[in-house]
N, C-alpha and C positions, 0 to 999 in steps of 0.2 A: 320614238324614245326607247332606249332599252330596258329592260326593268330590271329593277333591282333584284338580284338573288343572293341573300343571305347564304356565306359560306359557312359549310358544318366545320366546328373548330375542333382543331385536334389537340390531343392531349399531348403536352411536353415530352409527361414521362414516357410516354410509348411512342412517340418518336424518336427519342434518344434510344430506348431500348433497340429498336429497328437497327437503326444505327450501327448501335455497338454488336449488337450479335452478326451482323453483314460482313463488318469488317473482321470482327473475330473468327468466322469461316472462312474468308480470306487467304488467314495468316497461313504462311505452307506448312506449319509444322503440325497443324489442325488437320492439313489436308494429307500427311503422313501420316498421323493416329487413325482417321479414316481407313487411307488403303489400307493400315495394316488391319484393321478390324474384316476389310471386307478378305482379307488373301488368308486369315485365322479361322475361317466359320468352321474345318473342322477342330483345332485345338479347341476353340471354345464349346463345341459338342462332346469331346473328347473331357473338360475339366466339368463337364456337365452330369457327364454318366458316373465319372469316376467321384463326384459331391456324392448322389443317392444313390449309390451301389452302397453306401457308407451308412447303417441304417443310424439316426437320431431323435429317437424318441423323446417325447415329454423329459426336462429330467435328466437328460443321459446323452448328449450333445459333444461328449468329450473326445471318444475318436474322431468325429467327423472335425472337431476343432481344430484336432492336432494333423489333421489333414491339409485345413486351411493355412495353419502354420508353415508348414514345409512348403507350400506354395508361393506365399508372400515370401518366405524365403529366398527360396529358388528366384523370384524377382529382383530381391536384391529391394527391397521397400525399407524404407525407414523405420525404426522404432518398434518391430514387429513382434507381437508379445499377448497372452493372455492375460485378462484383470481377472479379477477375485469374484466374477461373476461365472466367469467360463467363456465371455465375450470374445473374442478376438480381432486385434487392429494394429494397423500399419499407417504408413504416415509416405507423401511424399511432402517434406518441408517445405514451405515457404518462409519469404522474404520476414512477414508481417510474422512469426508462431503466436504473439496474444491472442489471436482469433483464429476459427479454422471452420472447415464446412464439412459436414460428413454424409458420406454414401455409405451406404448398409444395405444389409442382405440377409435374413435370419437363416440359422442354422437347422434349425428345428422344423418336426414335420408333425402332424397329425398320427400317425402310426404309431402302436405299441410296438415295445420290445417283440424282436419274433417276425415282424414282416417279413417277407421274401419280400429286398429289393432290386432284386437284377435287374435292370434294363433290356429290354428287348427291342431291337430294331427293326424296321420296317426293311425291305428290299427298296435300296431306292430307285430301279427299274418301274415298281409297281405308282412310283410320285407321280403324279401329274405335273408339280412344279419343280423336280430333281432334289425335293429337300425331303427326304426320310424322315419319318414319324418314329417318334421314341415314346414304347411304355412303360412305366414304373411308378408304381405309389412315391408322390413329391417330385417326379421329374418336372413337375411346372412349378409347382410350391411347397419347395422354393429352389429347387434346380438350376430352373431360368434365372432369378435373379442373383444365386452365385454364379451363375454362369457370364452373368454379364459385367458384377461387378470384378470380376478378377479381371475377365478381358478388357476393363475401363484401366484399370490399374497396370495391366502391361503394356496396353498402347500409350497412354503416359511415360511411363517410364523408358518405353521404348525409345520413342524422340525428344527424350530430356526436359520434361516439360514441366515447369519450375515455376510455382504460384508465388503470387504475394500471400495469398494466404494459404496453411496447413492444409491441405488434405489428408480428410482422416477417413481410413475404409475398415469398417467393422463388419466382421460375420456375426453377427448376433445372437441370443439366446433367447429362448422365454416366448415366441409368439402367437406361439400356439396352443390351445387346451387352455388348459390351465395353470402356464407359464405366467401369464399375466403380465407380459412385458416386460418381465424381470430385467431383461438381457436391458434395455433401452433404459428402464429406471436406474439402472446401475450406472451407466453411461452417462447418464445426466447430474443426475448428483453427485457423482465420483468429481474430486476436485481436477482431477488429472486433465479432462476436456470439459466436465460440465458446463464453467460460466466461459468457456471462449468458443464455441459453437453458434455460430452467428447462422448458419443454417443447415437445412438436412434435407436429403432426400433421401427413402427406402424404396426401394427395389421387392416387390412381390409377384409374382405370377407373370403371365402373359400379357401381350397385349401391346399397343401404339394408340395415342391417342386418349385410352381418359385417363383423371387424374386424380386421385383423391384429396379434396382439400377442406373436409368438414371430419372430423374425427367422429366417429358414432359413438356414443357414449354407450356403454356395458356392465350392468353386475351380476355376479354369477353366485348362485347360493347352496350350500346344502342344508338340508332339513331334513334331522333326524330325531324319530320319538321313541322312545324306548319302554319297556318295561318288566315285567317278572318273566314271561314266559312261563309254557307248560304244556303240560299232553291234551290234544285236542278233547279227550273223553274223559280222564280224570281231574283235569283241571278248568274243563270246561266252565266260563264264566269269565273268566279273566280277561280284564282289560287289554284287548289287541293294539300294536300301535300298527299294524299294516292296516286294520281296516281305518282305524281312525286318520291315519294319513291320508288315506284315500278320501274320507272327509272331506279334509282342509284343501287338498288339491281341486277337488270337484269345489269348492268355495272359489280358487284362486285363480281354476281355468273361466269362472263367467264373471271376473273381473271386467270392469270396463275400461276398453283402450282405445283411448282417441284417435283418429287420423290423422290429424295436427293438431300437436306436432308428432309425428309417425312414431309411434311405439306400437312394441311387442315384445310375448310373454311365452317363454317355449319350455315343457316340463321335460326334458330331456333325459332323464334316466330314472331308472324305480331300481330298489334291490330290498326282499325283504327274505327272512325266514329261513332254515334249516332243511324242512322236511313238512310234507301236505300233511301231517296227525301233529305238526308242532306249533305251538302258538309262537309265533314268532318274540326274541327279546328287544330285536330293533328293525326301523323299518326306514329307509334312506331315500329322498327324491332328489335330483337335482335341477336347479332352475334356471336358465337365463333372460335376463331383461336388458332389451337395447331402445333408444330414443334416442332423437336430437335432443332433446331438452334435459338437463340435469335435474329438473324439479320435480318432471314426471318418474323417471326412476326414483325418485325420493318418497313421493307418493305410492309407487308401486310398493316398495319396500315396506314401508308404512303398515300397509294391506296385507300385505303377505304375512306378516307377524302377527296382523290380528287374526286372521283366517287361521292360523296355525294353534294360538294360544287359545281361540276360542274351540277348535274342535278336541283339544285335550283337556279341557275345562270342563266342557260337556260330556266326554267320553267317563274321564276320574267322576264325578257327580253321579251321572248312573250308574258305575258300575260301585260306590259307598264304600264303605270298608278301609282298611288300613293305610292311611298315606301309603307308609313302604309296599302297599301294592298297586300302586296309581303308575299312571305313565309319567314322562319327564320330557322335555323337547329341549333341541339346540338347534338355532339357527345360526351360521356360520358363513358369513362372508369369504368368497375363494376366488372372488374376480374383482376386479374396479376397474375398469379403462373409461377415463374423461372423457369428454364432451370438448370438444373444442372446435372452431370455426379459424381460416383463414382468413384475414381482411380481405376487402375486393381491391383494397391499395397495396395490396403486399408486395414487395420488392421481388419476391422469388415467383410469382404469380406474374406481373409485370415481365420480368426475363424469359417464364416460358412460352408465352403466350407469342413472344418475340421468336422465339425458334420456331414456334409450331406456324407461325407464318414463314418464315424463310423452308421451310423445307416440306411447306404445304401439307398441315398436319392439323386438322379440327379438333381444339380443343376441349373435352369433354368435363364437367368437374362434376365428381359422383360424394358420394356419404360413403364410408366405408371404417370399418376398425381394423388399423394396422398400427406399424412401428409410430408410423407418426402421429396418433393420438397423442404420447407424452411430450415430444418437444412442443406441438400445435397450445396442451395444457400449460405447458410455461412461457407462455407467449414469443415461443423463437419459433421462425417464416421456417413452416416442412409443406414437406409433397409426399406423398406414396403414389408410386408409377412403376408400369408394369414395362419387364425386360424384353419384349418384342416375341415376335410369333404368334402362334395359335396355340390351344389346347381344349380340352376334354373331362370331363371325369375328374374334376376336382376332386380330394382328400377320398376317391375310392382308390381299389387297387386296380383299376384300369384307367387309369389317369395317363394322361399321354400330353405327349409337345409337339411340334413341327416348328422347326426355327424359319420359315419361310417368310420373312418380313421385318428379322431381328436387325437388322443393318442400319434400317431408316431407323429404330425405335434408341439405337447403341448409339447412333449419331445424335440425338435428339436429348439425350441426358447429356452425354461430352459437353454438347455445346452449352449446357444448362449450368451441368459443374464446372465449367470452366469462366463461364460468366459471373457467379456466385464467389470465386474464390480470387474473383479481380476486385481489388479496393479501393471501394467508393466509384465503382465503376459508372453511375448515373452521371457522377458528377466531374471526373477529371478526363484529360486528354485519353484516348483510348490508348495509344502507343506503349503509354508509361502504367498501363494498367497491369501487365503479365509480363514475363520472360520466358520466351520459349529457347531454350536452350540447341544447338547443333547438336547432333547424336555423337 
């Protein structure tokens, strides 16, 4: 007798998905956005050096914008235009405009004003695998990722490739420092694309393969206490806020931090005082706090302001004497990026997972804060996914890229945004999901 063997049952939706991304590589106009991407790798090196030769600091994004302008331009993109953040987006139309999907790229770098960012090139004699190493502060972040979403945008455009839904490509603002995602909050609440963005993916850094689909949640603080100041010898006595800051901080760094849910607590800058015989009039820290959990930043914060109020409380108490010579404290919120999680049903989670088997790519899902904390926060299906390559030396100035792998990672989004921007694609005949137009 044979025996029974219960068959493992397979999920609908990820059949279907199979399905549709097979036939969607397929289509020959997919397979001309391809070659052209693979016969481009130098133009796309090329729109790479000439983004971060362009220096954009915190803040100050605006050449490098009007850079990305002239580019979309030059493409001939739809609707191509700065919003009132410093944002900038183009559009190739679709059938559907009520909805649309957007791919983004931030503009902005870790670097002050003043960097040297020339790019320097590797001999590529010296490659191992013929692909030259490029270095320059932000050539990977975020280089790479304009570098990929333009070339997503010309190989579109190049074979006429014409959605049901909008595609909307944004160079972004705000992601860095102490941008606090300006660029993407803008973008979402702005009526112009807010409520018809049915999905998003961001483009940062390097990389094939992981994915970010847990937003890390972040708030960043400054803490400053102030007071009279005075000359270290004749004014001696006087309540200091550097030592008393010092204080609160020694209170704040033996805070207790769970391991789950994984927080942490980083005192990231100090600046205090004029001159070593000067008592300082103000003393500044600055803080960051990340967790999965929203409740534990809530807690932390909590903490933080007592630590802080009590060590000026204590400090004014001993030192007696006149209010108007007492210290004074401000703590000031200058970060908030949400906490947000992906469903494990997610429809855009469900499509990638679908490419990353078709083009045999193990799909990684990491915690991370980027662009897509705020859509992830308003409950619209995002990804942050890196533009392909290797790299180095993140946010130092010897940061460096190698596009040695960019191809498979530029195919791997295509097929993503192109599956994304077909309507109701789970559900209807594949055929009638897109129009890929003849060149």
């Amino acid at each position: 007798m044979t025996p029974f063997i219960k068959k493992p049952k397979v999920k609908k939706a990820a059949t279907d998905s199979a399905q549709r991304i097979t036939l969607l590589a397929a289509q020959p106009q997919v397979h001309q956005a391809f070659q052209w991407l693979h016969l481009n790798e130098l133009r796309l090196r090329q729109w790479q050096m000439d983004a971060v030769r362009i220096p954009a600091p915190p803040f100050a994004e605006q050449e490098r914008a009007a850079w990305l302008m002239e580019v979309f331009h030059a493409m001939d993109l739809d609707n191509v235009h700065m919003d009132a953040e410093g944002n900038v987006l183009a559009e190739i139309r679709g059938e559907d405009e009520s909805q649309c999907v957007l791919l983004s790229a931030h503009l902005d770098t870790v670097f002050p004003a003043g960097t040297d960012c020339t790019p320097v090139e590797e001999d590529p004699r010296s490659s191992a695998n013929g692909h030259a190493k490029i270095t320059a502060p932000g050539i990977c972040d975020n280089g790479a990722g304009l570098a990929a979403m333009i070339g997503l945008a010309a190989a579109l455009r190049q074979v006429g490739y014409r959605p049901q839904r909008t595609v909307v490509f944004a160079g972004n603002v705000g992601e860095e420092a102490e941008g606090n995602l300006r660029g993407m909050r803008h973008i979402f609440a702005d009526a112009t694309y807010g409520a018809r963005i049915c999905a998003a993916i961001a483009l940062d850094g390097s990389g094939c393969g992981p994915v970010v689909t847990h937003g890390l949640g972040s708030r960043r603080f400054r803490i400053a206490i102030s007071g009279p100041g005075g000359h270290s010898w004749s004014d001696a006595g006087t309540v200091n806020p550097a030592a008393t800051l010092s204080h609160a901080l020694s209170r704040i760094a033996r805070l207790p931090l769970p391991e789950s849910p994984r927080t942490t607590l980083n005192i990231g800058t100090l600046s205090s005082g004029t001159a070593i015989y000067a008592i300082p009039e103000e003393a500044i820290a600055q803080l960051d706090l990340r967790s999965t959990s929203a409740e534990e930043l809530l807690r932390l914060e909590v903490q933080i302001h007592r630590a802080v109020e009590d060590a000026v409380l204590e400090a004014n108490s001993a030192a007696g004497g006149s209010k108007a010579r007492h210290l004074r404290h401000q703590i000031t919120l200058i970060g908030n990026r949400p906490e947000a999680a992906l469903p494990e049903t997610a429809r855009i989670l469900e499509s990638l997972r679908a490419v990353d088997r078709h083009l045999g790519i193990r799909t990684s899902m990491r915690i991370g804060s980027t662009d897509a904390n705020i859509p992830l926060s308003l409950g619209i299906e995002a990804v942050s996914v890196g533009a392909g390559g290797t790299s180095g030396g993140i946010h130092t100035h010897a940061e460096w890229y190698c596009p040695a792998g960019r191809e498979l990672a530029l195919r791997r989004i295509l097929l993503l945004l192109l599956d994304l921007a077909s309507t109701n694609a789970g559900e209807m005949e594949f055929g009638k999901a897109f129009d890929l137009a003849s060149d």
